[in-house]
Structure formats: structure tokens, C-alpha cells
C-alpha positions as CSV (number, residue, x, y, z in Angstrom):
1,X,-34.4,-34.9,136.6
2,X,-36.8,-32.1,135.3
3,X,-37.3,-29.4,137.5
4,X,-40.6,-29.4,139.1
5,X,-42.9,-26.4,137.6
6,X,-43.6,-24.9,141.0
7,X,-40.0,-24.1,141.3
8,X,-39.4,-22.9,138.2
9,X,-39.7,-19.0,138.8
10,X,-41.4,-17.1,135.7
11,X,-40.6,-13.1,136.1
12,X,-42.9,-11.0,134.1
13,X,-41.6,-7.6,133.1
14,X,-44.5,-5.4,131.7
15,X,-46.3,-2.5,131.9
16,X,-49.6,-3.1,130.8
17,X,-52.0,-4.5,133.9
18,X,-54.2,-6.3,132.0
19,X,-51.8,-8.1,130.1
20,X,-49.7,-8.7,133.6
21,X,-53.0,-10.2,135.1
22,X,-53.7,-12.7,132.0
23,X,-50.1,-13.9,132.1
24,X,-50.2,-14.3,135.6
25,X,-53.3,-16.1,135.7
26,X,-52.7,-18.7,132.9
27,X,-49.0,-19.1,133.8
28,X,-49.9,-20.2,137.5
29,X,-52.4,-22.3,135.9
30,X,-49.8,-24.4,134.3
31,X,-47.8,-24.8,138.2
32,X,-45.3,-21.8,137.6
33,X,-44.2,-19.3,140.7
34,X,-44.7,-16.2,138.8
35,X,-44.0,-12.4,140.0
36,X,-44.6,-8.9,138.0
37,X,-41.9,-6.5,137.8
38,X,-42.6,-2.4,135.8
39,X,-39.1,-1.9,135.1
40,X,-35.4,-2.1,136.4
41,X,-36.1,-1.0,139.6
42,X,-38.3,-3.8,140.3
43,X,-36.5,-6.5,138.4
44,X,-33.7,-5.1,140.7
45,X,-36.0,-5.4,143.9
46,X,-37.0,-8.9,143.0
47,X,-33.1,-10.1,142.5
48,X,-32.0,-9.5,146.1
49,X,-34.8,-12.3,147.3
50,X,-35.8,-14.1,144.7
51,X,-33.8,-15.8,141.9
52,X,-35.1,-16.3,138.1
53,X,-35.3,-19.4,136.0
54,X,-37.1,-17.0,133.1
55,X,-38.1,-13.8,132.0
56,X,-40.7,-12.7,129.6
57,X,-40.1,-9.6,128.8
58,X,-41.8,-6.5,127.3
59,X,-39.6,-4.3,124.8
60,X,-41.8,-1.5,125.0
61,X,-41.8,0.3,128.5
62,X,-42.9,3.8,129.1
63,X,-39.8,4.8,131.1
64,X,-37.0,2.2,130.3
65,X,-35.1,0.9,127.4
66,X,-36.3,-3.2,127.5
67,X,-33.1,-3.9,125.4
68,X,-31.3,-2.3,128.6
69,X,-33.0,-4.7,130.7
70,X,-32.3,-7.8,128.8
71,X,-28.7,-7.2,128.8
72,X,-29.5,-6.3,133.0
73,X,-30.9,-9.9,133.5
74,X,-28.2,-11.5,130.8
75,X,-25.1,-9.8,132.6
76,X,-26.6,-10.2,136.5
77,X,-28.4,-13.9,136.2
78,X,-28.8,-17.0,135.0
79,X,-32.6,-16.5,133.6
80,X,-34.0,-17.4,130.3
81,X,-35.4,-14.3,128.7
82,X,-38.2,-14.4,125.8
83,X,-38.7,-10.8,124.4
84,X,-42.2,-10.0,124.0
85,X,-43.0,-7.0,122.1
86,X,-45.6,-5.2,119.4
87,X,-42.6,-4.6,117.5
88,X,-42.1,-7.6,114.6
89,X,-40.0,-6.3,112.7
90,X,-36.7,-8.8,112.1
91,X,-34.0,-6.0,113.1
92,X,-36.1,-5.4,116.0
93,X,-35.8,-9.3,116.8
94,X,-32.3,-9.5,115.8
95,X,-31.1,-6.5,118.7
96,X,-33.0,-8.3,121.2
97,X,-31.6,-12.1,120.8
98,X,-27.5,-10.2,119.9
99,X,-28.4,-8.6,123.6
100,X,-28.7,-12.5,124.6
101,X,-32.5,-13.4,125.0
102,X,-33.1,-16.8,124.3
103,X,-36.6,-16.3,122.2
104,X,-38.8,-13.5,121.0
105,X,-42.7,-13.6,121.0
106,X,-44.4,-11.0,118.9
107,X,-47.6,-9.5,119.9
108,X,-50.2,-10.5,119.5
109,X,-49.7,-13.7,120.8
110,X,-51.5,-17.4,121.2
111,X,-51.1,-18.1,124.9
112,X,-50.7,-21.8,124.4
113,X,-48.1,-20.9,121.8
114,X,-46.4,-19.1,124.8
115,X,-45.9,-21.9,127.2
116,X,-44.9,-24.1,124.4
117,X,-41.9,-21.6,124.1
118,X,-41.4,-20.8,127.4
119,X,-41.1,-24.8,127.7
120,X,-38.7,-25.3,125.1
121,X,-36.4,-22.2,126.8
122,X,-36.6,-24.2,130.0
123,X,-35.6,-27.3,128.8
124,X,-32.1,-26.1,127.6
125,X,-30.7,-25.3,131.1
126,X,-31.7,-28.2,132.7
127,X,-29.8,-30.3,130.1
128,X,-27.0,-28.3,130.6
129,X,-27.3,-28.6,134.7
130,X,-28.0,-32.4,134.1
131,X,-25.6,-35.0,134.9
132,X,-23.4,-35.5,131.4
133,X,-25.2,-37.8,128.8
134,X,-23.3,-39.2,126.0
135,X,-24.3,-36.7,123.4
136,X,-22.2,-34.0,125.8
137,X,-19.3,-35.9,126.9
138,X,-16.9,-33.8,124.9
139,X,-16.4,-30.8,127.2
140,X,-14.9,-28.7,124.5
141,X,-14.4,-28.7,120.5
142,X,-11.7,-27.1,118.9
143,X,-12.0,-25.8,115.0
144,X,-9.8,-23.4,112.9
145,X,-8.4,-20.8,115.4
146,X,-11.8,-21.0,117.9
147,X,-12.7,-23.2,120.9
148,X,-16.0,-23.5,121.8
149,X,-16.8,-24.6,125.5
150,X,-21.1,-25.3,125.0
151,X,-21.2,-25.8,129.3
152,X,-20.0,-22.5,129.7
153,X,-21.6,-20.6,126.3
154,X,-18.7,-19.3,125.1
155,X,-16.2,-19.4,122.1
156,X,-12.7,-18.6,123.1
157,X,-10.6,-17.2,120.1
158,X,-6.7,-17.8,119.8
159,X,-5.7,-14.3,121.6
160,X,-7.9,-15.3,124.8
161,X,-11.2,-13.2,123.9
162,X,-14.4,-14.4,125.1
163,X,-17.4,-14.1,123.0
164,X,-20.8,-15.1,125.0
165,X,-23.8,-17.1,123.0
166,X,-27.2,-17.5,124.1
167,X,-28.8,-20.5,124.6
168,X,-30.2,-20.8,121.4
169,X,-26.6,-20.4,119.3
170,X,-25.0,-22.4,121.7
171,X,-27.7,-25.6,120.7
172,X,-27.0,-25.1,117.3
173,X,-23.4,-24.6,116.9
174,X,-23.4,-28.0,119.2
175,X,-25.6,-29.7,116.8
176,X,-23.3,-28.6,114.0
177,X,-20.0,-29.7,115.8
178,X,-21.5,-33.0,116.5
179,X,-22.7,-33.4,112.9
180,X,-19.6,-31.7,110.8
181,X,-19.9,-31.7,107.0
182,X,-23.4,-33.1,107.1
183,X,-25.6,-31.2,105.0
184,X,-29.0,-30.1,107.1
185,X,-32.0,-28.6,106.0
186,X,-33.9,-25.8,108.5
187,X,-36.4,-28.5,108.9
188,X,-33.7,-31.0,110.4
189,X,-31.6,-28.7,111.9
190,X,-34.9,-26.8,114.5
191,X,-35.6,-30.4,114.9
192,X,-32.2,-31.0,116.9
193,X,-32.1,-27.8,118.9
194,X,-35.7,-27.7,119.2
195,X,-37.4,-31.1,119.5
196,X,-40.9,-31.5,118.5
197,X,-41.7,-27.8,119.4
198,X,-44.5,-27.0,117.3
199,X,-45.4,-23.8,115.6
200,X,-41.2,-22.4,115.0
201,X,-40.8,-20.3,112.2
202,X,-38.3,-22.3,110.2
203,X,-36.3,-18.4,109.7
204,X,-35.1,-18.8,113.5
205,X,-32.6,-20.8,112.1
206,X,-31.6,-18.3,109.3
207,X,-31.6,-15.7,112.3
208,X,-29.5,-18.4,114.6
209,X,-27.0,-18.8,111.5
210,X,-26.9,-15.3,111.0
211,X,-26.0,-14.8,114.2
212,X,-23.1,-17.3,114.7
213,X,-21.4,-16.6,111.5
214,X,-21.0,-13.0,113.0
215,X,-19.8,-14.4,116.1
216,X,-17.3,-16.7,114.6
217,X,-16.2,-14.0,112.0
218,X,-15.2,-11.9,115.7
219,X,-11.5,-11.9,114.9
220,X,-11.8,-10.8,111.5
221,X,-11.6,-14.6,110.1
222,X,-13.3,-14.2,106.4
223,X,-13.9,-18.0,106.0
224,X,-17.5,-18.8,106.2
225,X,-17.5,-21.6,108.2
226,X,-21.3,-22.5,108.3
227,X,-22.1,-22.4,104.3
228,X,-25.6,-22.3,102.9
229,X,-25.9,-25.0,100.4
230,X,-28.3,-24.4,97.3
231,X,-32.1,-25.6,97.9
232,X,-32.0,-24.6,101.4
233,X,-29.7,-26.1,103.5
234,X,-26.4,-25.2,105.7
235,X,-23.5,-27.4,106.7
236,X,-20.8,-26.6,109.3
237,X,-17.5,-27.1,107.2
238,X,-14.8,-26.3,109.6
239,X,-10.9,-27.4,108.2
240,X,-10.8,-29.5,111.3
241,X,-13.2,-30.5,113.9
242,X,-12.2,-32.4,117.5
């Protein structure tokens, strides 16, 4: 069952007032409980009453380091976190989603744009808190020396080490499981972790790829198990899949 929007609680973590009040506004608009938090201290505050289904929050803070407070909110909750800073720059997108936010929203940005993403971040955890559909009965796959366990967001490796992925590489390296040795292109492949979001940048999945193949190269493993196919494409080629 979707969670209704009045419970969904949207924390916003920024400096700027005029920017808090617009966000405010047009989020409460659209049904979501929404408090405003300057940095740690508040988003600290705010934890001891008050959980958090999502954070949007501002990289660029006078007096705090936003990357610290994503890992903060990544390490001490639940939340979703979308990154929303001026800086566009891919590495500076790339630190933010390694820390474990789920999205990132340059500035400036198209508010509708915003709640289509802030939607899309939602919908993840509820499937995941949903009762099991048949898509997710397997609990577990096991490939080459990893297991990946998509309830809890982890890959275990053969010595026992967790590795933790965000919401977003946890949706695709699903996708891919489910789907071994097919050949997708980026079009296909935002499509399954995605939906009919509109308005994706098709190189979030070069990012999300990116990403894993770091993650699944943890133990020092050289074979490339997601390969990128000429004209586009990627396919998940584990030696064994189950």
C-alpha cells in the first residue's frame, strides 16, 4: 500500500531562507510534512522527535561539510537523501551518491522536476517495505565470489566484508541479476529502475554502472562483470548467476 503523502516526512537541509521558504511552500502543497534544518545540529535536533522518510539536501553550507551530513543521515537513518547543490560538476555528483544519497539535483532547478524525483526516491522504499511480490521472491543471488542480499543493500564478499549500496545501485544490480546476459541499452535499463520518470539524464546509468563495477571490483576481483557492449549498451555477465 503507498504511504500516504502526509506521512511521508520531507527534511530540508539548507541555508538559504528564501530557497527554504519556496521548498517549503510548494512541497506542502503537494501533502508532504516538511521541516527545515541549517546544519548537523539541527538535523541532529530533529532526529530525537521526528523520523525521516527524505532529505534534500544542500552541499554548500557556510559552516558544515554537506558531504559530512549525507554520510550523518546515511549512517544514523533510514532517509532518502537527494543532493541539491550549485555545484554540477560529475566528480562533485559522483562523492555525493559513493557517500550513499540516492539522487542529486543541480541548481538551478525545475520545481516540478523536483517532486518528480523526490517521487521516484520514495517509491523504492516502499517496495522494499512491501509485502514480497514475485519479481523479489529470491531473497538473495549468489555470483562469482559475491552475494548480494537487495532487502538489506548489501553485497557480502567471500571473507565476510559488507559493502553497503544505495538505493539506486541496489535497483539496478537487481534489474541486472534478474535479467543476466541480456543485453540492455541505458534507455531500457532507467526504464526498469526508474519507471516512466521523465526528464533522467540517460548518464545516471553510466554513473550507476560506474559505481557498481567499483563496488564489485572491492576484493581486488579484475573481471568486469557488467561489460559495456559496442553501440551503447551493458550486460551483467556473471560465470554463474542463482
Amino acid at each position: 500500500m503507498t504511504q500516504p503523502q502526509q506521512d511521508i516526512h520531507i527534511l530540508i537541509v539548507e541555508d538559504d531562507p528564501e530557497i527554504c521558504g519556496l521548498l517549503k511552500r510548494f512541497l506542502q502543497k503537494l501533502g508532504y510534512t516538511v521541516s527545515i534544518a541549517l546544519n548537523l545540529a539541527g538535523v541532529e535536533t530533529l532526529q530525537k522527535s521526528h523520523s525521516i522518510d527524505l532529505a534534500l539536501l544542500d552541499i554548500m553550507l557556510p559552516d558544515e561539510d554537506g558531504y559530512a551530513l549525507c554520510q550523518h543521515l546515511r549512517q544514523t537513518s533510514e532517509a532518502r537523501i537527494i543532493m541539491v547543490s550549485a555545484l554540477s560538476d560529475i566528480h562533485d555528483r559522483i562523492s555525493g551518491l559513493d557517500l550513499g544519497a540516492d539522487d542529486y539535483v543541480a541548481k538551478p532547478f525545475d520545481l516540478e522536476e523536483l517532486a518528480a524525483r523526490i517521487r521516484a526516491v520514495l517509491r523504492r522504499p516502499q517496495s522494499e517495505r512491501a509485502a514480497p511480490a514475485a519479481s523479489a521472491a529470491v531473497q538473495h543471488y549468489r555470483f562469482d565470489n559475491w552475494v548480494f542480499e537487495p532487502s538489506k543493500r548489501a553485497l557480502y564478499g567471500k571473507t565476510g566484508i559488507r559493502v553497503a549500496l544505495t538505493g539506486s545501485e541496489t535497483d539496478l544490480l537487481l534489474a541486472l541479476c534478474q535479467n543476466a546476459h541480456h543485453v540492455f541499452n541505458r534507455t531500457e535499463l532507467l526504464s526498469l529502475i526508474r519507471g516512466d520518470e521523465k526528464n533522467v539524464d540517460s548518464r545516471a546509468i553510466d554513473l550507476l554502472v560506474s559505481r557498481l563495477r567499483r563496488k564489485l571490483s572491492h576484493e581486488g576481483r579484475q573481471l568486469e562483470l557488467i561489460r559495456t557492449i559496442r553501440g551503447g549498451g551493458y550486460v551483467f555477465d556473471p560465470d554463474d548467476t542463482k
